[in-house]
Structures are given as C-alpha cells and as structure tokens.
BAFI-3210 file (N, C-alpha, C; in Angstrom, 3 decimals, decimal comma, padded with zeros to 6 digits):
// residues 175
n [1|2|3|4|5|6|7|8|9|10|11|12|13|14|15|16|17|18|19|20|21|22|23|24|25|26|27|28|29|30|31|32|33|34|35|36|37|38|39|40|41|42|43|44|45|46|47|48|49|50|51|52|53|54|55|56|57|58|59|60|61|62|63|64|65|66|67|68|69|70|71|72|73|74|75|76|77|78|79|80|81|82|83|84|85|86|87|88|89|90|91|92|93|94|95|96|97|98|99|100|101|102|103|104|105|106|107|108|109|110|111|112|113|114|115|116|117|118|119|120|121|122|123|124|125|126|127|128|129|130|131|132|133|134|135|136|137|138|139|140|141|142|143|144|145|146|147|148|149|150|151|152|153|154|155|156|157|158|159|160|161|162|163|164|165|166|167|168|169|170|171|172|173|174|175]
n.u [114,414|114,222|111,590|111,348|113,158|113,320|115,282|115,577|112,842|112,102|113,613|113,387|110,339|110,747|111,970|110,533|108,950|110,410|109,914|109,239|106,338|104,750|105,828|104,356|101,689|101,485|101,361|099,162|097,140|097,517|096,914|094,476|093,393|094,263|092,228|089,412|089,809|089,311|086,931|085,586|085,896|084,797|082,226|082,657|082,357|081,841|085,017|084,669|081,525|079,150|080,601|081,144|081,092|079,189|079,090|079,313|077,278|076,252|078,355|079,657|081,676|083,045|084,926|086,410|087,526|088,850|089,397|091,302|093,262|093,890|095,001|097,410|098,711|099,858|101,228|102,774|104,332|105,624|107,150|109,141|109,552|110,352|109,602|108,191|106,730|104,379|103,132|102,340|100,896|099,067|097,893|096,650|094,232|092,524|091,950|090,578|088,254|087,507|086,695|085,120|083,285|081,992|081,643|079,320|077,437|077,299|076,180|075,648|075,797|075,930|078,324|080,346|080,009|082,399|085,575|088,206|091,472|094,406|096,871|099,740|102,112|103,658|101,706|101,410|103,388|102,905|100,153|101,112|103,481|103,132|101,342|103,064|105,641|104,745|104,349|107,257|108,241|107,253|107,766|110,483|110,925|109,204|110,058|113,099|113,212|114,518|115,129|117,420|120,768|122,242|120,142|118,709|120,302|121,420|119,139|118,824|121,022|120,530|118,066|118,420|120,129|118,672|116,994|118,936|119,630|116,835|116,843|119,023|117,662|115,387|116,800|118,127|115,905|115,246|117,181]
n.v [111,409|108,316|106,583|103,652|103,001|101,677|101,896|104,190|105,082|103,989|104,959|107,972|107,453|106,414|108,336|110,211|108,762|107,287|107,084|104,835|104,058|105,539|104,180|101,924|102,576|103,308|100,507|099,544|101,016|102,291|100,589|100,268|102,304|102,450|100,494|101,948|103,745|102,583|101,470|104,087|104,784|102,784|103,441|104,950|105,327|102,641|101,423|099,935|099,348|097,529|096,341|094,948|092,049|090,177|088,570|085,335|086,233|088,282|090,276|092,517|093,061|096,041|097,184|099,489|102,988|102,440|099,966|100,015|101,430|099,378|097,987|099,525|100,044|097,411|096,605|098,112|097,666|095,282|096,035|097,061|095,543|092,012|089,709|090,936|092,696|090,934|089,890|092,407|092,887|091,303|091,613|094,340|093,318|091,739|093,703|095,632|093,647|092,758|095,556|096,097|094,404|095,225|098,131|097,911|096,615|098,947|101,194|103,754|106,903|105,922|105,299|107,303|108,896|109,021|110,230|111,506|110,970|113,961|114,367|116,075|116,483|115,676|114,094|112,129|110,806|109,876|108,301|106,381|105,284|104,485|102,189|099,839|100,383|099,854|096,876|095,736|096,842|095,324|092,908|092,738|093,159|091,097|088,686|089,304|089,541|091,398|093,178|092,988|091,889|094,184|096,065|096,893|098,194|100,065|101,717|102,682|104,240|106,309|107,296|108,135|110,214|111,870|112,769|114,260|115,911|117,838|118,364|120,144|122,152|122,892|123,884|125,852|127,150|128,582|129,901]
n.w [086,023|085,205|083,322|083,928|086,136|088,732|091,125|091,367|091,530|093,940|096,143|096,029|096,955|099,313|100,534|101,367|102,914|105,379|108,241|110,822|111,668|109,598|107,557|108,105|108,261|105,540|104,674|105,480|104,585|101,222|099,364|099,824|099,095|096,405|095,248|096,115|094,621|092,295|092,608|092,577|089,817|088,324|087,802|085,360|081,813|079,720|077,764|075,456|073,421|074,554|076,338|078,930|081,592|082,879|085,744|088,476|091,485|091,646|090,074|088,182|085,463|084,080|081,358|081,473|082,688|084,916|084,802|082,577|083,526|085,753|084,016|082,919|085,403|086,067|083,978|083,744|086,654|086,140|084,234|085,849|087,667|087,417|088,623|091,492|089,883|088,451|090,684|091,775|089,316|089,372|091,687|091,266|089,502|090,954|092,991|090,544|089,734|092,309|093,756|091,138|091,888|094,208|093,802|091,837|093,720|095,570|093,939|092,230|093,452|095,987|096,233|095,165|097,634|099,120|100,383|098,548|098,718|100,254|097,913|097,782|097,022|094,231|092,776|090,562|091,015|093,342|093,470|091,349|092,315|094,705|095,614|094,680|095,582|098,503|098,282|097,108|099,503|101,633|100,396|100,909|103,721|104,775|103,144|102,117|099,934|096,919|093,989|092,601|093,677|095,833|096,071|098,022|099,984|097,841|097,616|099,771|100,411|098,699|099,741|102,133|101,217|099,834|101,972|103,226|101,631|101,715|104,147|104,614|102,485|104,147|106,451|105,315|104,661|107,068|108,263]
ca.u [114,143|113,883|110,365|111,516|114,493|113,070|116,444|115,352|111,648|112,002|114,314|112,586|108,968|111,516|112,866|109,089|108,027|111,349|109,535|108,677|104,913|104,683|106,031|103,280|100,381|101,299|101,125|098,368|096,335|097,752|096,537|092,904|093,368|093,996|091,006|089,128|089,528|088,545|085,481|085,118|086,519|084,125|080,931|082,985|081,805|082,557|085,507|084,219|080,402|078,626|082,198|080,086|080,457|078,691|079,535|078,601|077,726|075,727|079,232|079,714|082,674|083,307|086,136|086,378|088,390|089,209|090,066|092,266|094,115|094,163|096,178|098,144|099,717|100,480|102,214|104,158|104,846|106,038|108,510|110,103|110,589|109,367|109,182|106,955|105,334|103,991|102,394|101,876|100,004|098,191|097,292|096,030|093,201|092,255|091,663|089,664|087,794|086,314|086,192|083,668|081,668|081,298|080,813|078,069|076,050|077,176|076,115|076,790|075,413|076,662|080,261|080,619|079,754|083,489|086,343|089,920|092,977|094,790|098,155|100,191|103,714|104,131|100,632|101,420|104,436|102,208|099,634|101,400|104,164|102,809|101,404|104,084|106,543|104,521|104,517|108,185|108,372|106,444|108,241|111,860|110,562|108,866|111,026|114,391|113,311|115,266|114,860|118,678|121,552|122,416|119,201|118,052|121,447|121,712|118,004|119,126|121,896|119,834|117,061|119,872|121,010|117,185|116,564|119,677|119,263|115,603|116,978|119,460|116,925|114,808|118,122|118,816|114,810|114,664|117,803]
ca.v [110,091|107,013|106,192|102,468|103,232|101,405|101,542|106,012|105,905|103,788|105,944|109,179|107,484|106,150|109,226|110,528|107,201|106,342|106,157|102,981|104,584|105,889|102,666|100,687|103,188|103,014|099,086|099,412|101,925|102,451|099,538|100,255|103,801|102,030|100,061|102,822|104,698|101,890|101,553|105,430|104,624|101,840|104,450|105,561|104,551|101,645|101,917|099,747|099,322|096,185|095,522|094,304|090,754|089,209|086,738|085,241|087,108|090,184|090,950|093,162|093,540|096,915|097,293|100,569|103,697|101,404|098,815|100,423|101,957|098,311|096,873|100,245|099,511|096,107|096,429|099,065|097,140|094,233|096,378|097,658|094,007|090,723|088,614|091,350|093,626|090,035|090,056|093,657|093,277|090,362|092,517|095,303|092,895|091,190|094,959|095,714|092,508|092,824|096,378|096,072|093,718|096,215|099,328|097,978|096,621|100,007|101,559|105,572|107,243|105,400|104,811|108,802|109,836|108,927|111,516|111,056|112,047|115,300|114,383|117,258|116,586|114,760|113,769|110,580|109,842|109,102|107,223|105,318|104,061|103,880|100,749|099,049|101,034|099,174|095,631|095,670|097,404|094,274|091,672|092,926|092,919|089,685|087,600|089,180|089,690|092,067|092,736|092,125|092,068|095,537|097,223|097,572|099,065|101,699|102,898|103,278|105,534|107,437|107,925|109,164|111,524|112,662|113,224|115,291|117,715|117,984|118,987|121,586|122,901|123,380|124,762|127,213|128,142|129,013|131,165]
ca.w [086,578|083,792|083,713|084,122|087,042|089,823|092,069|091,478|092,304|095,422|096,717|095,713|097,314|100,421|101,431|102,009|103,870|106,327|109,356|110,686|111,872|108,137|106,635|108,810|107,904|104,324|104,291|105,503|103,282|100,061|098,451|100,155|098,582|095,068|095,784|096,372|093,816|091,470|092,876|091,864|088,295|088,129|086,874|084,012|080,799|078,536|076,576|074,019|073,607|075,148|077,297|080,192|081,863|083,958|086,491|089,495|092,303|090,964|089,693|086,618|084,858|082,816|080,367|081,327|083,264|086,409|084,141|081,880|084,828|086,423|083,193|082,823|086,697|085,905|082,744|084,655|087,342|085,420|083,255|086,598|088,440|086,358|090,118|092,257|089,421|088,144|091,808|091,820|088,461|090,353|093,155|090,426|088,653|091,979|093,165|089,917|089,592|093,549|093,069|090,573|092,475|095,462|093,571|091,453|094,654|095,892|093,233|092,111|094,309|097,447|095,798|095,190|098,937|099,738|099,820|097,870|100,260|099,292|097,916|097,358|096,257|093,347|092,239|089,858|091,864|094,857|093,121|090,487|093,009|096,056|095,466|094,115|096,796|099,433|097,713|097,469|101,086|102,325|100,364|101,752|105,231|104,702|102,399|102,107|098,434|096,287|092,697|092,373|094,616|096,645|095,066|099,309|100,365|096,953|097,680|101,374|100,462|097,721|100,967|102,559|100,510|099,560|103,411|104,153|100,940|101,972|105,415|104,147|102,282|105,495|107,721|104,523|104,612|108,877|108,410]
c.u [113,566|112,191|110,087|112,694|113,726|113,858|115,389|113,838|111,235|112,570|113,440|111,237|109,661|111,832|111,877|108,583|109,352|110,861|109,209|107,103|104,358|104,580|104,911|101,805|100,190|100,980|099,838|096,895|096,769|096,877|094,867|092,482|093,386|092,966|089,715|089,109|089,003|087,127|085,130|084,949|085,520|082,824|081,492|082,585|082,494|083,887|085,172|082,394|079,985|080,079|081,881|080,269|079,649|079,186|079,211|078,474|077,466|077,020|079,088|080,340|083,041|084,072|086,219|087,569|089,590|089,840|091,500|093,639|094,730|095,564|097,174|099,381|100,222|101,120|103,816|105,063|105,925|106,994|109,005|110,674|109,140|108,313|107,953|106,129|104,858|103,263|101,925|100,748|098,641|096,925|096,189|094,737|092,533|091,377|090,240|088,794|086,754|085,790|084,916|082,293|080,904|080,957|079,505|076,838|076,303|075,836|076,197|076,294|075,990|077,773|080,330|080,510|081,581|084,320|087,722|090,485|093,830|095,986|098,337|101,630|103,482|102,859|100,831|102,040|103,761|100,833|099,787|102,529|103,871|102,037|102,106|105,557|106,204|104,313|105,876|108,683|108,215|107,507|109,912|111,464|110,540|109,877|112,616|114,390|113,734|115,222|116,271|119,177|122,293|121,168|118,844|119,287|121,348|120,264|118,381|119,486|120,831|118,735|117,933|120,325|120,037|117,225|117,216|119,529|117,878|116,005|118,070|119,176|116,243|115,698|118,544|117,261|114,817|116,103|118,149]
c.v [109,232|106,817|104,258|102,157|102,918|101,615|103,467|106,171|105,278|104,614|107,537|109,248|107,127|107,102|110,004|109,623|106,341|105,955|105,524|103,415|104,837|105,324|102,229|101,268|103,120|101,470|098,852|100,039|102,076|101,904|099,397|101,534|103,329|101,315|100,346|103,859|103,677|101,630|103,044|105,140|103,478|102,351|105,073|104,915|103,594|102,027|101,081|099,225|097,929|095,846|095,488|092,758|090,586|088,531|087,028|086,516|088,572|090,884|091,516|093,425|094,658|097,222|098,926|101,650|102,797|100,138|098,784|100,811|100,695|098,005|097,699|099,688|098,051|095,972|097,299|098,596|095,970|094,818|096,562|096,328|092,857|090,104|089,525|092,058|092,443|090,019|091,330|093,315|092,275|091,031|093,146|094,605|092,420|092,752|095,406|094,819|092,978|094,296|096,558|095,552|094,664|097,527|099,087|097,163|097,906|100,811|103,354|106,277|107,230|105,417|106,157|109,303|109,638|109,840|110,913|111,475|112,814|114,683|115,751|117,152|115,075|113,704|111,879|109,790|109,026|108,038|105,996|104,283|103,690|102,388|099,323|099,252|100,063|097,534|095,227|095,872|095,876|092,939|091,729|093,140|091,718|088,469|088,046|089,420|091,645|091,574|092,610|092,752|093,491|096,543|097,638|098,787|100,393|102,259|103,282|104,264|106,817|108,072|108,459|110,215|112,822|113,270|114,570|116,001|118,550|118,975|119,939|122,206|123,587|124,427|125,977|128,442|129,189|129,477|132,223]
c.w [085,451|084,267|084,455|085,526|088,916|090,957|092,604|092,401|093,677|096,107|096,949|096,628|099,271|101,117|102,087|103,181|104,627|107,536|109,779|110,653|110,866|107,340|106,739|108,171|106,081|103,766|104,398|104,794|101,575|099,193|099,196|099,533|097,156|094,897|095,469|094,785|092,173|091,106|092,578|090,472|088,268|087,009|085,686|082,973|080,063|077,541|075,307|073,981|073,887|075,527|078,690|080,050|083,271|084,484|087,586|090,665|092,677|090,575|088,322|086,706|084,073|082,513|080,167|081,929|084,288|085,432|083,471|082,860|085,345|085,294|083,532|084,107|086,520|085,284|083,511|085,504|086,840|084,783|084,276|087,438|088,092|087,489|090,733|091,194|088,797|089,592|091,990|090,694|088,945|090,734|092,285|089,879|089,933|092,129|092,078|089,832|091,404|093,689|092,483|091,107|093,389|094,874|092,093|092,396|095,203|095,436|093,329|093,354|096,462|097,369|096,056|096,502|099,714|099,009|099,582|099,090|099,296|099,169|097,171|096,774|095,403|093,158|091,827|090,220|092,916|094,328|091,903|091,108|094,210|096,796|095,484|095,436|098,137|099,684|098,136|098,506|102,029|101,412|100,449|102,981|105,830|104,478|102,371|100,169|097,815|094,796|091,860|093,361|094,620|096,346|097,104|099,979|099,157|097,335|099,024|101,347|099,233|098,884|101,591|102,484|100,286|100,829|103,903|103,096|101,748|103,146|105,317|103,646|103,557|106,360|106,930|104,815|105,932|109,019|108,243]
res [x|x|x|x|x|x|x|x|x|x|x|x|x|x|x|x|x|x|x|x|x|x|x|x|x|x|x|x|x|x|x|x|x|x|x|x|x|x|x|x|x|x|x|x|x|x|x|x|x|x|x|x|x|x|x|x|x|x|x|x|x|x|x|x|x|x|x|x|x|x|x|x|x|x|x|x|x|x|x|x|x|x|x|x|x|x|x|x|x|x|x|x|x|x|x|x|x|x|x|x|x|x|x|x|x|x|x|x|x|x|x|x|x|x|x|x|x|x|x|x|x|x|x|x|x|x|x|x|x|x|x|x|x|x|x|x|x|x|x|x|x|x|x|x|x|x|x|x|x|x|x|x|x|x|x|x|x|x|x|x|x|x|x|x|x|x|x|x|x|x|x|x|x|x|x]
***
C-alpha cells in the first residue's frame, strides 16, 4: 500500500467501518480520540529548549510531542488530498492549539487519569487515518466532495472486495 495512495487506504479503513452505526460512531469519536491523545502528548518535553508560548487564556503552547505529531498529520494529509487534507491539517492545529489549553489547566496528573482505547488491527493504520477517513467520510455525505471524479465508486468496489475476502476467510476458518 503507497504511503501516499489515498483511493487504497480509504478502502482498506472502509471495509472495517461500512456500517452506517459504525460510520456514525466514528464521526463522532475519532477526532475526540485525536484530541485526546494530544492532551496526553501535551506533558512531553520541549523539543527545542524555551519552545513555550504563551497566550491568552492561561494557554501554553509547547513545541513539543503533540505538536510534532499535529504538523506530521497535516503534512500527510495535505500530500494525500490538497482541498480536505488542507482542512484536515486545519482540524489537526485547531486540535493541538485547544488541546494545549485544556491539558495545561488540566494539568498531569488529571490529564493521565484517562484510558487510550485498545486498537488491535493495524495500529498506525487506525490512528493515522482515521481521522482523515472520517473528514472525507463527512465531506462526501455532506458536500458531494470527492478528491477526483469516481474516487467514491473505486473505494466502494475495493470495500467490496476487502469485505468478501475477509468473509471467505471466515467461511474457510468455521469449516
């Protein structure tokens, strides 16, 4: 799978997340789960020394784990579709930026008492697209937006295709 092959890893994150109940729960968490884990990544240390701002708000800025992570998803996003990962990368600093504000009135102590969720298949897959998976999810629902013409129809058939190996795997396991 190209590291850049957006048509592949929708499909791939699609064929996990077809049901509408699934769809709906992911729109609705994901991006409180990236969030979330910023505000963890927030207590990590400086990556460069005095990379602390200030601003209003008792906010503090740190140029740090959570940060780095923030650009990382954006740049990412942005190489895979100019139109939404330019809103995805949006999303991503927005995220870090309030983030910070709430886990330094948190602060460590209080931030740390919350628990990750177990993903089990496909680790980076599930938190590097699931974000972005549910962006695009939401702005073909919404808008009718497509990052070019047939890209909703070929991930269809690639979910498609994912689903029914998946399920002849299963019918080969239970005989």
């Amino acid at each position: 799978m190209g590291m850049f092959d957006l048509e592949k890893h929708f499909a791939f994150y699609g064929s996990y997340h077809n049901n509408p109940v699934n769809i709906f729960i992911h729109m609705l968490f994901v991006w409180p789960i990236f969030f979330t884990a910023l505000v963890l990544f927030y207590f990590t240390p400086p990556i460069f020394s005095d990379s602390k701002v200030h601003l209003c708000c008792h906010t503090v800025l740190v140029f740090n784990f959570g940060f780095l992570l923030a650009v990382v998803y954006g740049i990412y996003y942005i190489g895979m579709d100019r139109k939404a990962g330019c809103l995805g990368a949006l999303l991503c600093f927005l995220c870090w930026v309030s983030s910070s504000h709430l886990a330094h009135r948190l602060g460590f102590s209080c931030a740390w008492k919350k628990r990750a969720p177990a993903l089990l298949d496909n680790l980076a897959q599930a938190f590097l697209m699931a974000p972005f998976f549910v962006l695009l999810e939401a702005l073909q629902s919404f808008f009718g937006y497509e990052p070019y013409p047939g890209f909703h129809d070929s991930v269809q058939a690639k979910i498609d295709a994912e689903i029914k190996e998946w399920k002849e795997k299963q019918k080969k396991k239970n005989s």
